[in-house]
N, C-alpha and C positions, 0 to 999 in steps of 0.2 A: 483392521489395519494396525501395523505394530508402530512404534514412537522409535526414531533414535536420537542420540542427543550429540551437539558439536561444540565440540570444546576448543576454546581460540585462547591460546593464553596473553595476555597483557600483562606489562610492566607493573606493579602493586602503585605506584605512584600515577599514575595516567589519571583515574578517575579526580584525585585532589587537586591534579596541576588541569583538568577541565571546571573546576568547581563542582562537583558531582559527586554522590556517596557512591561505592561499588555496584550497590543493588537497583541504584539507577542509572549507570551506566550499562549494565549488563540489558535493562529491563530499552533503553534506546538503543543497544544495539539489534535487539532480535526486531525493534518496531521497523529500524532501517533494512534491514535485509530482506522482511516481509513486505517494506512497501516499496524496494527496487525489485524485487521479484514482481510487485502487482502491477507496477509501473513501467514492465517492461512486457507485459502482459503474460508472463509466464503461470499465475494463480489468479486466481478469482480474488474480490475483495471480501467475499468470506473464507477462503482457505488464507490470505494473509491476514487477518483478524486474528483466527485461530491461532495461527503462527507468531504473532506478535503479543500475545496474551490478552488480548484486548477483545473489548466488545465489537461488533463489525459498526458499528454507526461511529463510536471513539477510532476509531483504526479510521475512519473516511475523515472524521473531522479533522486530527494530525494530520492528516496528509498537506497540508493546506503552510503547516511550521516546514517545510521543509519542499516549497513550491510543486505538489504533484500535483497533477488533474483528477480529481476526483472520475473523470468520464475517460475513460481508456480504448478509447478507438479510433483505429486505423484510420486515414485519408478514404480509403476505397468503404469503408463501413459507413462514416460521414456523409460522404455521397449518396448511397442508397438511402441511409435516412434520411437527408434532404429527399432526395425524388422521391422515395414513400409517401412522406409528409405532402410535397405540392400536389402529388396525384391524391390523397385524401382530401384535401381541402376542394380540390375541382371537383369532386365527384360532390362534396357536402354543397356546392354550391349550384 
């Protein structure tokens, strides 16, 4: 699988008038894009790891600076995991 790269230009002033060197702003924008991509369920929380240069367990723990849920599922996924769940416990019991 090949790599391309997206170039967004910004004002040279943006990063100092956020309090941030360039190299950390650039390094928080690829984190936000990969974790409204994961957070939108669009990738996995290993392809937005990747994607944000980050380890996939550092990529889960940020998530948290910037209110995401770590657990990305649907209402109707929920549901089934509940009733999985209460149907395994009645059968253990």
């Amino acid at each position: 699988m090949g790599t391309r790269t997206l170039n967004i230009p910004y004002p040279d002033d943006l990063p100092k008038s956020l309090g941030t060197s360039p190299e950390k702003f650039e390094q928080e924008i690829r984190f936000l894009v990969a974790a409204k991509l994961y957070e939108m369920g669009h990738i996995s929380s290993g392809r937005a790891a990747e994607l944000s240069g980050l380890e996939r367990v550092s990529f889960l723990e940020n998530l948290n600076r910037y209110r995401i849920s770590v657990f990305n599922y649907s209402l109707e996924e929920l549901d089934r995991e509940i009733l999985e769940s209460k149907d395994r416990a009645e059968k253990a019991s």
